[in-house]
C-alpha positions in Angstrom: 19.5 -164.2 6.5 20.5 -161.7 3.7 21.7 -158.3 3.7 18.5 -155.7 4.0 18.3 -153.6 0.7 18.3 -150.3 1.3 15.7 -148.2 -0.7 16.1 -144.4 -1.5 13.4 -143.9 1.2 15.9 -144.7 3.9 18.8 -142.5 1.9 16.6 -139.7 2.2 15.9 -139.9 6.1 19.8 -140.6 6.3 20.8 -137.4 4.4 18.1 -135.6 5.2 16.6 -134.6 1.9 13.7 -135.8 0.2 13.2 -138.8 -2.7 13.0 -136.2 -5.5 16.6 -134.9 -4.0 18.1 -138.2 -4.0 16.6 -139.6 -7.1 18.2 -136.7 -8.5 21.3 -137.2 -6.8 21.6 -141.1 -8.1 20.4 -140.5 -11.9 22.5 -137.3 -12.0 19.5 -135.2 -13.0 20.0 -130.8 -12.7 18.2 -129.3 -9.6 20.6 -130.2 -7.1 24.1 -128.6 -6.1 27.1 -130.5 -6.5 27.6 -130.6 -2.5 24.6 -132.1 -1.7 24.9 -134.6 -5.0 28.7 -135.3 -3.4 26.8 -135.9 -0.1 24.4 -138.5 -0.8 26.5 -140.7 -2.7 29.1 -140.9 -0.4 26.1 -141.9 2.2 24.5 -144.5 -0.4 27.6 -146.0 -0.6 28.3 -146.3 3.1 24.9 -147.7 3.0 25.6 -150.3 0.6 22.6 -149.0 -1.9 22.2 -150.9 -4.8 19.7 -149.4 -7.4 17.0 -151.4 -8.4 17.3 -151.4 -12.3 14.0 -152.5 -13.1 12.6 -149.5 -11.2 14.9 -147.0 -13.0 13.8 -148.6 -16.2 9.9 -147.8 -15.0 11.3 -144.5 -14.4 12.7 -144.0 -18.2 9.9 -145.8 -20.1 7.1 -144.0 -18.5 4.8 -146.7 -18.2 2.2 -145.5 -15.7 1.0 -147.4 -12.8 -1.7 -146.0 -10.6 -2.3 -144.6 -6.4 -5.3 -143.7 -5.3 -6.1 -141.3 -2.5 -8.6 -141.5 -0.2 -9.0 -139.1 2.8 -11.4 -136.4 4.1 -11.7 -132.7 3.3 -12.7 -132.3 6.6 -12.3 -131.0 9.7 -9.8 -129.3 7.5 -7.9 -127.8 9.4 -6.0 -131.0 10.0 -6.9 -132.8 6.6 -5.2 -129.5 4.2 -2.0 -130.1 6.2 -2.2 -134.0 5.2 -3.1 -132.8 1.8 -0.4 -130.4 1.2 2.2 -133.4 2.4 0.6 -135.6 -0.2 1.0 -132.9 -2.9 3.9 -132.1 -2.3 5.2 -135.6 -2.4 2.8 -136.4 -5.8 4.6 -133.3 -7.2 8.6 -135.4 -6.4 7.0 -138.5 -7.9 6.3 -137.6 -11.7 9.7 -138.9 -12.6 8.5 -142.8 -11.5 5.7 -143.1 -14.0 3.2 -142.9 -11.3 -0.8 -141.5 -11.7 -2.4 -140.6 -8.8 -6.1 -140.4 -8.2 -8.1 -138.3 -6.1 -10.8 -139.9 -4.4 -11.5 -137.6 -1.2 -14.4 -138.5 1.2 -16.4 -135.1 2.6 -15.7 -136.1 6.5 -13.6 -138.8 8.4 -15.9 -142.3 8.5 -18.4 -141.4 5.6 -17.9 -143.3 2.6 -15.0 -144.1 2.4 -15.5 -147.7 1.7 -17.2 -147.3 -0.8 -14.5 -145.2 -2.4 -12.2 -148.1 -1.9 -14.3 -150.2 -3.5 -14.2 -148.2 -6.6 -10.7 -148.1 -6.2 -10.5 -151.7 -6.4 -12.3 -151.8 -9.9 -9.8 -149.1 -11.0 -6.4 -150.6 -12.0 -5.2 -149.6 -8.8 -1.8 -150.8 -7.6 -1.9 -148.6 -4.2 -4.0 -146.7 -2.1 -3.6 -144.2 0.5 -6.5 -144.2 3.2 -7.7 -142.7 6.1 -10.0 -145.7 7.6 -12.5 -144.0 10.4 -14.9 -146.5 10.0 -12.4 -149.4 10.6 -15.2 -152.0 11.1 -16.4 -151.0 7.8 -13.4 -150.6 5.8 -11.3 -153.1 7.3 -13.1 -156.2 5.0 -12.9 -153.7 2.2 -8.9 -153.4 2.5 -8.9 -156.5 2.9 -10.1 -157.1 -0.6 -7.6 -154.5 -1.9 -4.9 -156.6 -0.6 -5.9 -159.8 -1.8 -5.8 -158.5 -5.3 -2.1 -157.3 -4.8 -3.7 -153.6 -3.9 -0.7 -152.3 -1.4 -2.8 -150.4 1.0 -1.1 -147.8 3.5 -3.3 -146.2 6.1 -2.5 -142.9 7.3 -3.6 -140.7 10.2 -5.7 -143.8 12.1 -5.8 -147.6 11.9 -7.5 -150.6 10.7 -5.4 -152.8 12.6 -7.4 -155.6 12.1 -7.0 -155.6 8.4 -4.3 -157.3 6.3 -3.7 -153.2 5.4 0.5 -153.4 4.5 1.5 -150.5 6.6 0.3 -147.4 8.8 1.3 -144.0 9.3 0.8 -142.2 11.9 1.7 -140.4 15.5 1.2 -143.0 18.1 -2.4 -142.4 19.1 -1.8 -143.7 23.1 1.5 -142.3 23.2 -0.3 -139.0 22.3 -2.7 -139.5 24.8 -0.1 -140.3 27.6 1.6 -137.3 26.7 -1.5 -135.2 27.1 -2.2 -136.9 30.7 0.7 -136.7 32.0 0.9 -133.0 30.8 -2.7 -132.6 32.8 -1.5 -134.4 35.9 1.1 -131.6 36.1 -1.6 -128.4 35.1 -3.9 -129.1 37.8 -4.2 -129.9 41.6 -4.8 -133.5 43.0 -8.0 -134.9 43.4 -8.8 -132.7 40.7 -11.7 -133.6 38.1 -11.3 -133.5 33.8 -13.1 -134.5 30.8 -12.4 -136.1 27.1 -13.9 -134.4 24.0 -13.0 -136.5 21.0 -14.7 -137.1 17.9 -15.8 -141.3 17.7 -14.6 -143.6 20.0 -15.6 -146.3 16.8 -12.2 -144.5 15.1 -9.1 -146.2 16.2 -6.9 -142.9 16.6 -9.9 -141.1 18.8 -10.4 -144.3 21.1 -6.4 -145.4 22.1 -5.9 -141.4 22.4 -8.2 -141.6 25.0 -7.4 -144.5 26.8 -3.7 -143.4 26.5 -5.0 -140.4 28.0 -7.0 -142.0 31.3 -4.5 -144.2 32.1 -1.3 -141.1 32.5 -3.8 -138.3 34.2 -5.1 -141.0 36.8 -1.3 -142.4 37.3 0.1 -138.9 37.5 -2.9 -137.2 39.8 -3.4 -138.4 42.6 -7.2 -138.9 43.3 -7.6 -137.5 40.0 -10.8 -138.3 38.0 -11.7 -138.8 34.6 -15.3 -137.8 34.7 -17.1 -138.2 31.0 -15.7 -138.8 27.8 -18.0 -137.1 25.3 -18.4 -138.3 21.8 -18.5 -135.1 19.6 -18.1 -136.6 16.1 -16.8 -133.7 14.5 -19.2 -132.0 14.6 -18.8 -128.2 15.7 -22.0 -127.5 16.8 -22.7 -130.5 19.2 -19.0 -130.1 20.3 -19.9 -126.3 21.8 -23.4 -127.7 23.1 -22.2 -130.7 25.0 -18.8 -128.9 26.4 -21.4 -126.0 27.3 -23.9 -128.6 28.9 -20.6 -130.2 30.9 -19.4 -126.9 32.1 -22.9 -126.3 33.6 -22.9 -130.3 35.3 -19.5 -129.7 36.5 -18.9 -126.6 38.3 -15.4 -127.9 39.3 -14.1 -129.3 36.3 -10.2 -128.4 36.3 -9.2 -129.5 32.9 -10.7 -130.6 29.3 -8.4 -132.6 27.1 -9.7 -132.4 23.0 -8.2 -135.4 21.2 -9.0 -134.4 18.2 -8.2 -130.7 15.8 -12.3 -129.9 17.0 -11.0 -127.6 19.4 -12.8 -124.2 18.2 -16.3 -124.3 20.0 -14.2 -125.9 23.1 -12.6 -122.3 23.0 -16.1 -120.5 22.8 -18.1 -122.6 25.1 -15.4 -121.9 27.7 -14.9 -118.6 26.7 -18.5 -117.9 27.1 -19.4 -119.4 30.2 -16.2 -117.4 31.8 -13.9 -120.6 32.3 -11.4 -120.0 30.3 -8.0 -120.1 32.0 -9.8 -121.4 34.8 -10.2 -124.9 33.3 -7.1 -126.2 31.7 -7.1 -126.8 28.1 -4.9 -129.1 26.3 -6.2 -129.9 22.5 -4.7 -131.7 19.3 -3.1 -130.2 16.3 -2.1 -126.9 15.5 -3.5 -124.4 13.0 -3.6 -120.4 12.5 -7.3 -120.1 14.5 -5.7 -121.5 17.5 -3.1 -118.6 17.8 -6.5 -116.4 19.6 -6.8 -118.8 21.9 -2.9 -119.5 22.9 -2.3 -115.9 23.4 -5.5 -115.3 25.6 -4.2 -118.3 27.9 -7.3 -120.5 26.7 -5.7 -123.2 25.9 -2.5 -123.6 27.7 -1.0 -126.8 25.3 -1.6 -129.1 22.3 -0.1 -131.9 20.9 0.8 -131.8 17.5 0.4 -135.0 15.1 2.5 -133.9 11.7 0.1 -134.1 9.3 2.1 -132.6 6.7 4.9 -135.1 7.1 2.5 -138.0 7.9 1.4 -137.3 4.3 4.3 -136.7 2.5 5.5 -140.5 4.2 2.6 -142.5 3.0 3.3 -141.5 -0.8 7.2 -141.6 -0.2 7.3 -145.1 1.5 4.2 -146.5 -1.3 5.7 -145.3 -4.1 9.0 -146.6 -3.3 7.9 -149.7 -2.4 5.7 -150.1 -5.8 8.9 -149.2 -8.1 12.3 -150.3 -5.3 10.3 -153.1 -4.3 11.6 -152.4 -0.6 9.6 -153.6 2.2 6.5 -151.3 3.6 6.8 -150.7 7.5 4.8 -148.9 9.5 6.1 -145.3 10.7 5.2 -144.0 14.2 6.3 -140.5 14.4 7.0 -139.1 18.1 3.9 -136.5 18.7 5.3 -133.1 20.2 3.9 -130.5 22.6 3.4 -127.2 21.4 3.1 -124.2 24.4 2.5 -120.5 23.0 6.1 -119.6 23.6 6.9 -122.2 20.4 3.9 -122.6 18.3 4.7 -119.8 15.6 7.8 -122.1 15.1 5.6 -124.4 13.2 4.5 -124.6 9.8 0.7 -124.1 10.5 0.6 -120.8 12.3 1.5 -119.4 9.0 -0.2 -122.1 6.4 -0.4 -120.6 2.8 -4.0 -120.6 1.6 -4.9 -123.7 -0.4 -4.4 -123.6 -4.4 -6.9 -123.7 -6.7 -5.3 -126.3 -8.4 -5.4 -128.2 -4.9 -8.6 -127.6 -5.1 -9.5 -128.9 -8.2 -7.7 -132.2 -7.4 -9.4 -132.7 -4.1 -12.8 -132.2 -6.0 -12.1 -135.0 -8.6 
């Protein structure tokens, strides 16, 4: 077998900078010190980097080639992280002749093949999607594929589409992180629930499973007693976590796979279980801080939205102009306890531009 080529994706991981740093690094563009310029050439050549001369020609000419974008708006408090990542990464890649097109859906699951499908039509030679319908979407990408459309999924799955690569936090490995967490929180024999959003969504359903399978190995005797399908919605998440408080006088702890965790808060809050009934959710944003400091939810397990986004433009756009092979990318999730969470990003998230906004509306 050949030698692997390395891509500038892989230089940046390696020296710990991003593509626009190390583009400018190898081109010897201004916006970089001379340390860091010194740095990453000494690693590319470790590495064996070879640039891909028909790329940096792409680069010069400025012939444009087209990405399209397709995720929700909401719940946003998880979708503006993946947002900013994907800006922020769009805003690196204006040197590679690339266009990207906004295509937003209004909530995860709703139209979004559709969207694709338009996409397809387009001129498209990539597309970024969030698939939370994959039954729907998966004959869709599919499609997108056979017509040389790379398609990366980010967030959740269609893992039985020929989609060319995923990004994402391991949905089980997030879930057997949060049971094992659980089995540790509360007594044995002790009794929990699931709230996630659609057990048809790929990310919602192996979270859950990952979950089961750690609280029940870790607590002994323990029970899983309901997992409630809440589909993002806000209203129906406070109703049915109100109507299972009520059911269950002795539930000990609630694990929410999914950023829905506000009307978890209230309905516990309201019915005078909080503290009482452990709370681990998902994701981290500045309307959780409340609830962490008031001891209402004692844990979450953050995903990286902003990173996962800035990964699925970094690794498509690479690949469309390096020609370097798409993978998938499983980041490790993390747990996040009140004594750590203003260490992250989130807590103190800037408020969304209106030129963000304008793009998301396109």
């Amino acid at each position: 077998m050949g030698k692997r080529k390395v891509g500038v994706h892989r230089l940046a991981q390696q020296a710990k900078v991003s593509i626009g740093t190390v583009d400018r690094a190898l081109h010897g563009r201004t916006g970089i010190n001379q340390k860091t310029r010194d740095r990453i050439l000494r690693i590319a050549k470790e590495l064996g980097y070879e640039p891909n001369l028909a790329a940096r020609a792409l680069s010069k000419s400025q012939k444009k080639f087209r990405i399209g974008v397709c995720i929700p708006r909401e719940i946003h408090f998880f979708y503006d992280e993946l947002w900013d990542g994907i800006y922020d990464e769009v805003k690196k890649c204006r040197d590679y002749g690339v266009d990207f097109v906004f295509r937003p859906v209004s909530e995860l699951g709703e139209g979004e093949a559709e969207e694709v499908e338009k996409m397809i039509q387009s001129d498209m030679r990539g597309i970024i999607l969030t698939p939370g319908r994959p039954d729907i979407a998966t004959p869709v990408i599919n499609r997108a594929e056979e017509k040389g459309i790379r398609v990366v999924c980010v967030s959740t799955d269609a893992p039985a589409s020929k989609r060319s690569s995923i990004v994402c936090v391991d949905p089980r490995l997030n879930g057997l992180l949060a049971g094992e967490l659980m089995a540790k929180f509360v007594a044995g024999g002790s009794k929990v629930a699931i709230i996630t959003g659609m057990l048809r969504t790929e990310d919602h359903a192996k979270k859950s499973e990952g979950f089961s399978a750690s609280f029940l190995e870790g607590c002994a005797g323990g029970q899983v007693v309901e997992v409630i399908e809440a589909f993002e919605d806000q209203a129906r998440s406070f109703r049915k976590t109100s109507e299972l408080l009520a059911r269950i006088s002795d539930l000990a702890g609630i694990y929410v796979n999914t950023v829905n965790c506000l009307p978890v808060c209230r309905a516990l809050e309201a019915r005078n279980r909080a503290g009482h009934v452990k709370l681990i959710t998902t994701d981290l944003f500045r309307e959780m801080v409340p609830h962490f400091e008031s001891g209402t939810i004692f844990a979450t397990i953050y995903q990286k939205p902003y990173q996962q986004g800035r990964l699925a433009v970094s690794t498509l756009v690479e690949h469309l102009t390096h020609n370097t092979p798409l993978e998938n990318i499983q980041l490790d999730p993390t747990i996040v306890l009140r004594s750590t969470m203003r260490l992250f990003r989130e807590v103190n998230r800037p408020q969304i531009s209106p030129e963000q906004q304008v793009a998301t509306s396109r």
